[in-house]
C-alpha positions in Angstrom: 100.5 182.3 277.4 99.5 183.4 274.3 97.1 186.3 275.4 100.3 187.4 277.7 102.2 187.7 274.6 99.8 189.2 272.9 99.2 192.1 275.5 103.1 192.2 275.5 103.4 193.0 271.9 100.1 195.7 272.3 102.2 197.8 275.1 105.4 197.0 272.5 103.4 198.9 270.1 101.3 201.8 272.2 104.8 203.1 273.4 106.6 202.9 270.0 103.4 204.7 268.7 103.9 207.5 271.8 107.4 207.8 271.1 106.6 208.5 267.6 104.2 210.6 268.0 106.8 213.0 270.3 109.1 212.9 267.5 107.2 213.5 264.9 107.9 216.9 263.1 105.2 219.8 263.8 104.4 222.0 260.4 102.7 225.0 261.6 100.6 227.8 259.5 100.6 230.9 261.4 97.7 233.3 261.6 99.1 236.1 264.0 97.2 239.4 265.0 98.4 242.9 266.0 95.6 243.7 268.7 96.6 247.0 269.9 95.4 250.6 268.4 98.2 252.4 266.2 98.5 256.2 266.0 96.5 258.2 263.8 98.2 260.1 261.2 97.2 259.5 257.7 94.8 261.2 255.3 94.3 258.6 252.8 97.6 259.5 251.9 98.8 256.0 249.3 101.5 254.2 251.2 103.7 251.4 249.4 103.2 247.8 252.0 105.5 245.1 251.6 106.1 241.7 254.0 109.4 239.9 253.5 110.9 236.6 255.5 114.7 236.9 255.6 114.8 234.0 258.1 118.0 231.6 256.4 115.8 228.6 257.5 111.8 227.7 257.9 112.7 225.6 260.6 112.1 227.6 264.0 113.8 224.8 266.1 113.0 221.3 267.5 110.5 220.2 269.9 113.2 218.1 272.2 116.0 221.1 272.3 118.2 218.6 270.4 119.5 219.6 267.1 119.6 216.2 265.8 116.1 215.6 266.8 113.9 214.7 263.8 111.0 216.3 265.9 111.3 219.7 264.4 109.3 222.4 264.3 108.8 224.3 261.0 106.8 227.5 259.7 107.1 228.0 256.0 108.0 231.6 255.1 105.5 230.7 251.8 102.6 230.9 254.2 103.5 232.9 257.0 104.3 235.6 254.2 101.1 236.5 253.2 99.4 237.0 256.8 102.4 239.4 257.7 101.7 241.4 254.6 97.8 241.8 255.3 98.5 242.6 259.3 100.9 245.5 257.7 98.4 246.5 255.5 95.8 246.6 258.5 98.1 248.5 260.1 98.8 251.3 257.4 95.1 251.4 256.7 94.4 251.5 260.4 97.1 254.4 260.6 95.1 256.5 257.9 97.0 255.5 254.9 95.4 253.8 251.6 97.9 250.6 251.3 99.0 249.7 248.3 101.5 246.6 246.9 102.1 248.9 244.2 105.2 251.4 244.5 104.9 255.1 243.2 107.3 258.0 242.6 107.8 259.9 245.6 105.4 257.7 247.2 106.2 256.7 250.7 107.2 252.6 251.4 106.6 250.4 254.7 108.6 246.8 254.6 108.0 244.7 257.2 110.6 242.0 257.5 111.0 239.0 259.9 114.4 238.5 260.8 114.1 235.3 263.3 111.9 233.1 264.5 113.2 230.7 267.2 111.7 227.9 269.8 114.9 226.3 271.8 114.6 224.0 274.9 115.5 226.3 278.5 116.3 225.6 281.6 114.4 221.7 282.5 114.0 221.0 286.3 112.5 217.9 288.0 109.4 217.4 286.4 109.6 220.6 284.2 110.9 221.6 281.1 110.5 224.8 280.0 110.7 226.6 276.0 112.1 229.7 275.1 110.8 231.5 271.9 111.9 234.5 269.8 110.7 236.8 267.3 112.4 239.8 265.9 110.8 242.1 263.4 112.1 245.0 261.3 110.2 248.1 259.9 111.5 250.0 257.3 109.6 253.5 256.7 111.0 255.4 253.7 109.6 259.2 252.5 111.1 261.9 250.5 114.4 260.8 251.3 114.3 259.7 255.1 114.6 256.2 256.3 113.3 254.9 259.8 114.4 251.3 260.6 112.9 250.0 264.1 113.6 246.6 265.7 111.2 245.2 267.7 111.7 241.9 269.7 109.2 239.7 271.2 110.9 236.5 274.0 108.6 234.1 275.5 109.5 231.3 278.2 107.1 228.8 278.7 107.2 226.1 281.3 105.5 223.0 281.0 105.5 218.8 282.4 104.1 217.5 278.9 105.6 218.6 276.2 103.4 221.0 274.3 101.5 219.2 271.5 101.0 221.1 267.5 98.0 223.5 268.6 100.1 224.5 271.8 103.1 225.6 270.1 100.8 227.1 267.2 99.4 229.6 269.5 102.7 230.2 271.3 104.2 231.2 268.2 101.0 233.1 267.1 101.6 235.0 270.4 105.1 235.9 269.9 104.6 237.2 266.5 101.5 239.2 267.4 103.1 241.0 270.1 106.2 241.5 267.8 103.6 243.1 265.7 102.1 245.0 268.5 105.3 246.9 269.2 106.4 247.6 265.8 103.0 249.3 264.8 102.7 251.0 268.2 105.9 253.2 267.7 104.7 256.7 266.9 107.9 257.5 264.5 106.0 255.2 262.0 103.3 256.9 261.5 104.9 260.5 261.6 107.8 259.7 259.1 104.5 258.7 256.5 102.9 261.1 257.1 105.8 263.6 256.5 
């Protein structure tokens, strides 16, 4: 009797623990990439590199779809800051330019700003549930009195039967930001408006 009560209260516990653990809140640090080659334009020409967040929230969205879910997924614009100013950089420097954090007169400027960052629940099916991410980025390219602004978007759906654990949805998101990335730096009007 009492070892029956005993593995009783063990399952009591193992599922309150599994229940816990998929509401638990993921805090992810983000490490994206742009992987694809940018145009060449620059001739060590000193461009002005900046990264901002503008997102009104660090939370990206919840891991259940619910917005009173306590399991919510959150990147921190602290730390996700300073990997979108050195891909920028990379970028700029990859471009031909020499980039710099420091602004100069007449000098031209690239901002990079994230505008949103979002992971909702889609579509679920028997079985299968499915997440749908978004990132949009903006580029801001300033010389001698011209401005190009570009918005470059980056959607994901992702199906799955078990919902995807922390280092899942950190390379999702790592993904979706790099390909963001990808198209922002690809786009040849970049490159020629600094090197004007």
């Amino acid at each position: 009797m009492n070892r029956r009560h005993a593995l009783g209260a063990a399952a009591v516990l193992l599922a309150t623990a599994l229940l816990a653990g998929c509401a638990s809140p993921h805090y992810l640090q983000l490490n994206p990439q742009r992987s694809v080659p940018v145009p060449q334009a620059g001739n060590g020409q000193a461009v002005t590199v900046a990264a901002v967040d503008e997102r009104d929230d660090d939370v990206v969205g919840t891991r259940t779809g619910s917005a009173m879910s306590t399991a919510v997924i959150t990147v921190s614009a602290h730390e996700l800051v300073p990997h979108l100013q050195r891909e920028a950089e990379r970028a700029v420097r990859d471009m031909g330019f020499s980039p710099t954090t420091q602004p100069g007169s007449g000098q031209p400027s690239l901002t990079l700003t994230l505008q949103h960052l979002g992971y909702e629940r889609g579509d679920s099916q028997p079985v299968i549930d499915e997440a749908r991410l978004e990132a949009v980025l903006e580029v801001k390219v300033t010389n001698q009195g011209t401005t190009y602004t570009g918005t470059y978007t980056s959607r994901r759906t992702q199906s799955y039967a078990l919902r995807p654990g922390r280092d899942a949805n950190r390379r999702m998101l790592n993904d979706l930001i790099a390909d963001a990335l990808d198209r922002a730096f690809s786009d040849p009007e970049l490159a020629r408006l600094l090197a004007r």
